[in-house]
N, C-alpha and C positions, 0 to 999 in steps of 0.2 A: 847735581841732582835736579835741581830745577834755576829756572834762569828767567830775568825781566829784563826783555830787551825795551826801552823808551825812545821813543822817536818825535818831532815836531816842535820842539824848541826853537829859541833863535831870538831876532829881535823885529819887534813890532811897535809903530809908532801907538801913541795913546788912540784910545779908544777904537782902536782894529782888534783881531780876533786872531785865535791860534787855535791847532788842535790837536792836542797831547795823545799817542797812542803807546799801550803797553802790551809786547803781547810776553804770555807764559809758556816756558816750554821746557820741558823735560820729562822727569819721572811724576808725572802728576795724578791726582785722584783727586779725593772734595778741593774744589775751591770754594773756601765761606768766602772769602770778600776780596774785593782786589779797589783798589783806590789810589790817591797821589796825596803826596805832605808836600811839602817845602817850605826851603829855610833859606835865610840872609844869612850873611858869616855873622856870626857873633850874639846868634839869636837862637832859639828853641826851634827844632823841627815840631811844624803845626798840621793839621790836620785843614787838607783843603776839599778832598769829596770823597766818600767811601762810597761803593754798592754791594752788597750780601747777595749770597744764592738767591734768596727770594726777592731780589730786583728792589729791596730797601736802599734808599740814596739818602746820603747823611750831607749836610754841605757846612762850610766855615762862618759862618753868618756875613763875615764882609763879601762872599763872593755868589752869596744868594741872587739870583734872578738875572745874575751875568753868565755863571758858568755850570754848564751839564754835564752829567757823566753817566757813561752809556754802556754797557758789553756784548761783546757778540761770544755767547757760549761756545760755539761752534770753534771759533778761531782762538777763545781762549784770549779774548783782547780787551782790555778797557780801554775807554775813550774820556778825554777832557777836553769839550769844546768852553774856549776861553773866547765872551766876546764882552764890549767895551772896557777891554785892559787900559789900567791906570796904574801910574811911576809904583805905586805900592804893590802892584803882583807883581813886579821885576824881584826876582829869586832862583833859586836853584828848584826845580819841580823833581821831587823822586817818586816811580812808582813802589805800591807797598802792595804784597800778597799775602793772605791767610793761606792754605796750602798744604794737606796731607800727601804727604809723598809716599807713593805707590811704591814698593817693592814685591817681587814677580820672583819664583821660581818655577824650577819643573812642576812640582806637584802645589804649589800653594801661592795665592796673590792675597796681600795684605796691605793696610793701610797706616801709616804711622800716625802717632798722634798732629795735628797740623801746628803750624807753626805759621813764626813771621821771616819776608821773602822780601827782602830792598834790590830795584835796579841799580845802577850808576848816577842814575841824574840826568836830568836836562833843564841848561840853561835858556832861562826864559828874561827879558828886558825889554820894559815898556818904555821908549822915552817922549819925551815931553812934545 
């Protein structure tokens, strides 16, 4: 029904930059939020930057004033620009969607309650 494709992972030496892209796509209606967590094995998936329909940006406090996050409505795509990454952002980056799923018949279109929408992952490693 719907789908988070994430793209821009990889490996960057410390204090270079990366730029995480998410786009959504399927049966889609309201998107309240779209954003990225990540997690280290053996750790809690955390919360790394949220944005809300109304252009609200939430950020992780260690990655305050490094990292931005941005959406193009249009494309239905979050952005996570990652700049002077250090050994400690090296993690697995998922995107995360809020997400009412549109269903469409002949005579009627309707919106489901929204929920939560995880990509795959992308690996991210800062090294030294």
């Amino acid at each position: 029904q719907v789908h988070l494709m994430e793209s821009g992972g990889g490996l960057v030496q410390g204090g270079g930059s990366l730029r995480l892209s998410c786009k959504a796509s399927g049966s889609i209606g309201t998107i309240n939020s779209m954003g990225w967590y990540r997690q280290v094995p053996g750790m809690q998936r955390e919360l790394v930057a949220r944005i809300t329909s109304g252009d609200t940006a939430d950020y992780a406090d260690s990655v305050k004033g490094r990292f931005t996050i941005s959406r193009d409505v249009a494309k239905r795509t979050v952005y996570l620009q990652m700049n002077s990454l250090q050994q400690r952002d090296t993690a697995d980056y998922y995107c995360h969607a809020e997400i009412a799923v549109l269903y469409s018949g002949p005579f009627f279109t309707t919106e489901a309650a929204p929920r939560d929408f995880w990509g795959q992952g992308t690996q991210v490693t800062v090294s030294s």
